[in-house]
C-alpha positions as CSV (number, residue, x, y, z in Angstrom):
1,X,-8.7,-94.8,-147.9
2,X,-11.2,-92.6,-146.6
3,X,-10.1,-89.4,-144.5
4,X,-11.5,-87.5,-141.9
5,X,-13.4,-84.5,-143.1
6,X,-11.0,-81.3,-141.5
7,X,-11.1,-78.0,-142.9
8,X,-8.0,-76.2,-144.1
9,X,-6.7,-72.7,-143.9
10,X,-3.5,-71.1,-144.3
11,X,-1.1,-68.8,-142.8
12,X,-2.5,-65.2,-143.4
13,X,-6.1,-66.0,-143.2
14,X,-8.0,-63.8,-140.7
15,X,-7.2,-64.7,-137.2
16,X,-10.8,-65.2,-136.3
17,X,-11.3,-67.6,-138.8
18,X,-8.6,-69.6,-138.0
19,X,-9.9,-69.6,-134.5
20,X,-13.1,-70.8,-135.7
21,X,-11.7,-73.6,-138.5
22,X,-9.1,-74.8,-135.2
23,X,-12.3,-75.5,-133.0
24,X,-14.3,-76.8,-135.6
25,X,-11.4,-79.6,-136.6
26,X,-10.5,-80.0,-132.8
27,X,-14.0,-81.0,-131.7
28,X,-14.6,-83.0,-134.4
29,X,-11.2,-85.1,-133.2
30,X,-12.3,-85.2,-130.0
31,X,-15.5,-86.4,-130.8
32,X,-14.2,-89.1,-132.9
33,X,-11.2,-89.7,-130.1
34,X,-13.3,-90.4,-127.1
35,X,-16.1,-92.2,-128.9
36,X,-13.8,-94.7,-130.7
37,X,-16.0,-94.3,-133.9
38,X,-13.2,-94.8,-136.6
39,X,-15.8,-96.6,-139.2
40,X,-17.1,-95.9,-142.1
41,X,-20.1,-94.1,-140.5
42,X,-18.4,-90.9,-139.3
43,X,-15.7,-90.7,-141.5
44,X,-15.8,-89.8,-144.8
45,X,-13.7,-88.3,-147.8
46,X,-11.8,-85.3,-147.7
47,X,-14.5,-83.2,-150.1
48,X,-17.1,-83.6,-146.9
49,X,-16.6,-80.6,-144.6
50,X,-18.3,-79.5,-141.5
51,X,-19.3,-76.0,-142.5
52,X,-20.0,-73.1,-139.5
53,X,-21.2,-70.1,-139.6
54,X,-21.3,-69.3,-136.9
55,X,-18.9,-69.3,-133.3
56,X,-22.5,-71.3,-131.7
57,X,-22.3,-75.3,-130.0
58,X,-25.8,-75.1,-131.2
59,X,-24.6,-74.9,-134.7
60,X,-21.2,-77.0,-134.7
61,X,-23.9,-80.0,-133.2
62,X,-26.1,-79.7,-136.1
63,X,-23.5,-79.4,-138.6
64,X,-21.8,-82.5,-137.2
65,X,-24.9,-84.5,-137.3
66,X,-25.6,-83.8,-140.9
67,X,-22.8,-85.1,-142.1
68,X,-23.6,-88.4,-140.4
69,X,-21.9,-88.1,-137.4
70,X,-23.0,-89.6,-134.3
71,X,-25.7,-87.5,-132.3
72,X,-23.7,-85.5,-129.6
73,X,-26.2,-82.8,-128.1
74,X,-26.4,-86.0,-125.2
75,X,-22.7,-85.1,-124.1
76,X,-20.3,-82.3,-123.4
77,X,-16.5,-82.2,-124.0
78,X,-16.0,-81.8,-120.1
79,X,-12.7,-81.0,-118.3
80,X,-11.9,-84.4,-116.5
81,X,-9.9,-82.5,-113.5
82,X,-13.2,-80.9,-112.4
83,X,-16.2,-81.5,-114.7
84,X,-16.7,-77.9,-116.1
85,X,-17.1,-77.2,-119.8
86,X,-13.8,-77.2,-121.7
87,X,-15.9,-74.9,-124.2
88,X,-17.2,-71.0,-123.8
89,X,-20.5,-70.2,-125.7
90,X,-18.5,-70.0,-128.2
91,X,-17.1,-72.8,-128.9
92,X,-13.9,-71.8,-128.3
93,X,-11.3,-73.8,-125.7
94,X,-8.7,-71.3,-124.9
95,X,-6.4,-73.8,-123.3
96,X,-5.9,-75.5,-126.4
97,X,-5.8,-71.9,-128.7
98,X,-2.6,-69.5,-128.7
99,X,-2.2,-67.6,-131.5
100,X,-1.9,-63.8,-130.3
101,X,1.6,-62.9,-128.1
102,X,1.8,-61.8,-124.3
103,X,2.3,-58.0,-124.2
104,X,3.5,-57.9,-120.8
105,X,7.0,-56.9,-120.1
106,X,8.6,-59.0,-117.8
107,X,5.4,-61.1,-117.1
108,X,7.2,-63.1,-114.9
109,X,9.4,-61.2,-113.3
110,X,12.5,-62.8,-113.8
111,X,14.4,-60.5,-114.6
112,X,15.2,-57.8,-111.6
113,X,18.2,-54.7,-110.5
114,X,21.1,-56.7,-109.2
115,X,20.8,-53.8,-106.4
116,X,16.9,-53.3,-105.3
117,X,15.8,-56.9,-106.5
118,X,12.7,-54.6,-108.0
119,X,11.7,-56.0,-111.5
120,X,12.2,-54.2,-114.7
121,X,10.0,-52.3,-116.4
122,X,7.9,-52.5,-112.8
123,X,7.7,-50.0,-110.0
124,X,7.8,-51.6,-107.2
125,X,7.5,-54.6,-105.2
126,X,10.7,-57.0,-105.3
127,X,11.7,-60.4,-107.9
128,X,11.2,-63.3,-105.3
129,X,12.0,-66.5,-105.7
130,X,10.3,-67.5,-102.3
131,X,7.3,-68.7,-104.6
132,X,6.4,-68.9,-108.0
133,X,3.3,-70.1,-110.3
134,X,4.9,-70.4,-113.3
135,X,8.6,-69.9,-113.8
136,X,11.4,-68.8,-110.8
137,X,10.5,-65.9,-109.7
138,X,7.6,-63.7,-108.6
139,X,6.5,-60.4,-107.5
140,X,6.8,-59.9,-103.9
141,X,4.4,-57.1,-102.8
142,X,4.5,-56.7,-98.9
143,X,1.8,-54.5,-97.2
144,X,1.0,-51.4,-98.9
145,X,3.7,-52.0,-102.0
146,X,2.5,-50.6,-105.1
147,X,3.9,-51.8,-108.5
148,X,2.9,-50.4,-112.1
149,X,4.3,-50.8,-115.4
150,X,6.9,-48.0,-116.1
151,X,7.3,-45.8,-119.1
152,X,9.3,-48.7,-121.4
153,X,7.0,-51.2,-120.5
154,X,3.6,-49.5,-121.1
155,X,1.6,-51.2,-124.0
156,X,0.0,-49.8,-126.8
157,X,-3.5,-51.4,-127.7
158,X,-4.0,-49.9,-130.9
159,X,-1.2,-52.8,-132.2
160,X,-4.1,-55.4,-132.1
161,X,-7.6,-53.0,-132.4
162,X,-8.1,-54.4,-135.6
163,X,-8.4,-58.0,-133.6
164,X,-10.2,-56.6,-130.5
165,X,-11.3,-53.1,-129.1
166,X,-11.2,-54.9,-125.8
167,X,-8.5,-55.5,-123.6
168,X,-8.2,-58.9,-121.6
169,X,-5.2,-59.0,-118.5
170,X,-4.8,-62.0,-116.1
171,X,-2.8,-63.1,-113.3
172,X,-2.1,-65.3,-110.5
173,X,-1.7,-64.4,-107.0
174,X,-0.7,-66.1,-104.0
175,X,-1.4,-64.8,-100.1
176,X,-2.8,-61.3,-99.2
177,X,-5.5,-58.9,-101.1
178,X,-4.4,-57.5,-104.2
179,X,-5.9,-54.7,-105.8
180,X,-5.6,-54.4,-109.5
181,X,-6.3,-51.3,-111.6
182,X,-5.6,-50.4,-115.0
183,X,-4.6,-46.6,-116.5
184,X,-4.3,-44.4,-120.1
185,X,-1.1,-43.1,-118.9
186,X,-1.5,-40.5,-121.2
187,X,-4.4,-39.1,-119.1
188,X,-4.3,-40.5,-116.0
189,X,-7.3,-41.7,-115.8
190,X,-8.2,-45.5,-114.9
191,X,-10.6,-48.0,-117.1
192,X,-13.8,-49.3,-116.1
193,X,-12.6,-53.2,-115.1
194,X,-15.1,-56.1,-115.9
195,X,-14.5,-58.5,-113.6
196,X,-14.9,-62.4,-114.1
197,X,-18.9,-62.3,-113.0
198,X,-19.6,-59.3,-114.8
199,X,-19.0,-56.8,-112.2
200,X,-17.6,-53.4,-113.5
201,X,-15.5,-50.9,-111.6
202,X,-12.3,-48.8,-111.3
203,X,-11.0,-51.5,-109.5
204,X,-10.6,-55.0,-108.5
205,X,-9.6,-56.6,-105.5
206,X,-9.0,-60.0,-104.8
207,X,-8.7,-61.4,-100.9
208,X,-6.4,-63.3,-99.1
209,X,-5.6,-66.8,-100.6
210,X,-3.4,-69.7,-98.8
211,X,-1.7,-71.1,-102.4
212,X,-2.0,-70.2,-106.0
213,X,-5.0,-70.8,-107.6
214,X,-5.2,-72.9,-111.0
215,X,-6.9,-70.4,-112.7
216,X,-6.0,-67.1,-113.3
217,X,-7.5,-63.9,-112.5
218,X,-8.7,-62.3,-115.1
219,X,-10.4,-58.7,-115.7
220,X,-11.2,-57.2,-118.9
221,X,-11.5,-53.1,-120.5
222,X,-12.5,-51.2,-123.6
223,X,-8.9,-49.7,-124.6
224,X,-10.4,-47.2,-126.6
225,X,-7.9,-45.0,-128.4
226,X,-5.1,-45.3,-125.5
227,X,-1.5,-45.6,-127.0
228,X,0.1,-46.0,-123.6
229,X,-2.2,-48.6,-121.1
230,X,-0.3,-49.4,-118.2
231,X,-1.2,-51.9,-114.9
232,X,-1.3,-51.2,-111.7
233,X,-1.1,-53.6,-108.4
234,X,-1.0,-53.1,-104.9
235,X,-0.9,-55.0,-102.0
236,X,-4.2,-54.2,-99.5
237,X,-4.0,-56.4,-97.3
238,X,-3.6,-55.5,-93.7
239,X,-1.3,-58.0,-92.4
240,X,0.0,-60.9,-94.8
241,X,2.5,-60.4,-98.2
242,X,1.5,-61.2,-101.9
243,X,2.9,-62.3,-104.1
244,X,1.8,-62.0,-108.3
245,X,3.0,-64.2,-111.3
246,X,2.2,-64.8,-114.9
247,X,0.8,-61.7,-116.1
248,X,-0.8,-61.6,-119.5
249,X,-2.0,-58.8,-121.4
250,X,-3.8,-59.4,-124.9
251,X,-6.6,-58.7,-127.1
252,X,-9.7,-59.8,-125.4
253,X,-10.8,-62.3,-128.6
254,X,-12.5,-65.2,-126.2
255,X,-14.7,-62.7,-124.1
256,X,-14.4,-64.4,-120.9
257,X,-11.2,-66.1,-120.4
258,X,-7.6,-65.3,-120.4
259,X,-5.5,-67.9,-123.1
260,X,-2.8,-69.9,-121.9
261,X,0.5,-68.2,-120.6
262,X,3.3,-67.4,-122.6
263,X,6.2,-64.9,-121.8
264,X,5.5,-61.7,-122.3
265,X,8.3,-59.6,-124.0
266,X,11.5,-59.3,-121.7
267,X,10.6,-62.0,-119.7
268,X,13.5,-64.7,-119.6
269,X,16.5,-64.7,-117.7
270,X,18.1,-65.4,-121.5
271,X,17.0,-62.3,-122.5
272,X,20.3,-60.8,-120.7
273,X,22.6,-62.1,-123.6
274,X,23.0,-61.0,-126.9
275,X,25.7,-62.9,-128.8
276,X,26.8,-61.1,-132.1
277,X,28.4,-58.3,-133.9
278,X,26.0,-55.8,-133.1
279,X,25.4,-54.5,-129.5
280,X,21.5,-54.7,-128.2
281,X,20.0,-51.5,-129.1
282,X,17.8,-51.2,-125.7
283,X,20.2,-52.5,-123.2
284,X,19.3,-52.4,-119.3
285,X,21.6,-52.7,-116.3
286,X,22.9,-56.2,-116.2
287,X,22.6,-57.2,-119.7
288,X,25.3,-59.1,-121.5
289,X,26.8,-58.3,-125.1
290,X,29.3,-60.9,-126.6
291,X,30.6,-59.1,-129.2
292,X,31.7,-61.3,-132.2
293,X,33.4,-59.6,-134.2
């Protein structure tokens, strides 16, 4: 029986390359999918491969031709809730592509003092569960709150330079302006933000909204040789409360967008209990040890 022609790889291949051989097997289904074209035409034994080079639509539609496919430079894989490109330039669809970790601490603020409601590993503002985006809380910032990353939650970029020298951190945000900026606590100094149009500052804002957006915001930085990056939000707006949820912080690897959310580290209510014979060796106020020995 013939098979359709995806390429392989295997756990410790380089990261990029698994991006690339993901995309490359993914468009090929979908191609095949939407088009209904499951003949002896486009598909044929498992020694055919599509073979790029290069992270190019340009490319991946001229490999995909020569191996007999149907033409497809007269389409694009389109996002049916609003007609954009579910691709970036380069090839790459980030809803569908996860494989680097959260780095966040508490990205979702779900975990909070029993006393102040502020959350861990967090500054300021106060664990709400008036709204949310993702999970059941959020940060509450009323006017002029401030809320940064404290000393146990900073992150170290240098654990993924050898995937990106870039930085990428995202968010959602519901009601008033929201400034975002970004520091090497080691210096105090703040990064040079580039925003989702290009724009590049020491700073972001990001006005007044009714509801949550479906797409995050998203700014990006060159982390250089910072071991201890921490983010910074405040609430400018004059009159109305924010509120901020889902924050991601990763290696920039798609150059434009965030990836889909996960939980960053210390993130889950769950992540109170530790059942076992050994106690938690970072425990915070609140947590629960059931000791089985």
């Amino acid at each position: 029986m013939p098979q359709i022609p995806l390429k392989n790889f295997s756990y410790g291949d380089d990261p990029r390359k698994t991006v690339d051989i993901l995309n490359e097997n993914f468009n090929l289904l979908m191609h095949i999918m939407n088009y209904g074209n499951l003949d002896a035409i486009n598909v044929a034994e498992a020694s055919t491969v599509i073979n790029i080079t290069e992270l190019n639509l340009d490319d991946i539609y001229e490999e995909i031709e020569e191996v007999g496919l149907p033409p497809v430079k007269d389409y694009e894989f389109l996002d049916e809730t609003n007609g954009d490109p579910i691709m970036d330039e380069f090839g790459i669809d980030t809803k569908f592509i996860k494989w680097f970790k959260n780095m966040c601490y508490n990205s979702g603020f779900e975990l909070f003092d029993r006393d102040t409601d502020i959350p861990h590993y967090w500054t300021g503002g106060v664990s709400s569960p008036d709204s949310n985006f993702f999970n059941s809380y959020s940060m509450k910032l009323e006017k002029d709150d401030i809320s940064q990353q404290t000393g146990q939650g900073l992150v170290n970029p240098q654990y993924y330079d050898d995937v990106s020298e870039n930085t990428r951190i995202s968010f959602h945000k519901k009601g008033g302006a929201v400034k975002i900026e970004v520091y090497d606590d080691d210096t105090s100094t703040a990064f040079n933000l580039t925003d989702e149009d290009g724009g590049v500052a020491a700073s972001k804002t990001y006005v007044w909204n009714s509801n949550w957006e479906p797409a995050a915001y998203t700014v990006s930085l060159t982390h250089a040789a910072t071991t201890n990056m921490k983010v910074k939000f405040t609430n400018v707006d004059a009159v109305l409360d924010a509120y901020v949820d889902g924050v991601i912080i990763e290696p920039d690897y798609t150059g434009k967008y965030p990836s889909a959310y996960s939980d960053g580290p210390r993130s889950n209510k769950m992540d109170y209990l530790t059942v076992g014979d050994t106690a938690p060796s970072n425990p915070v106020k609140g947590d629960v040890w059931i000791d089985t020995t």
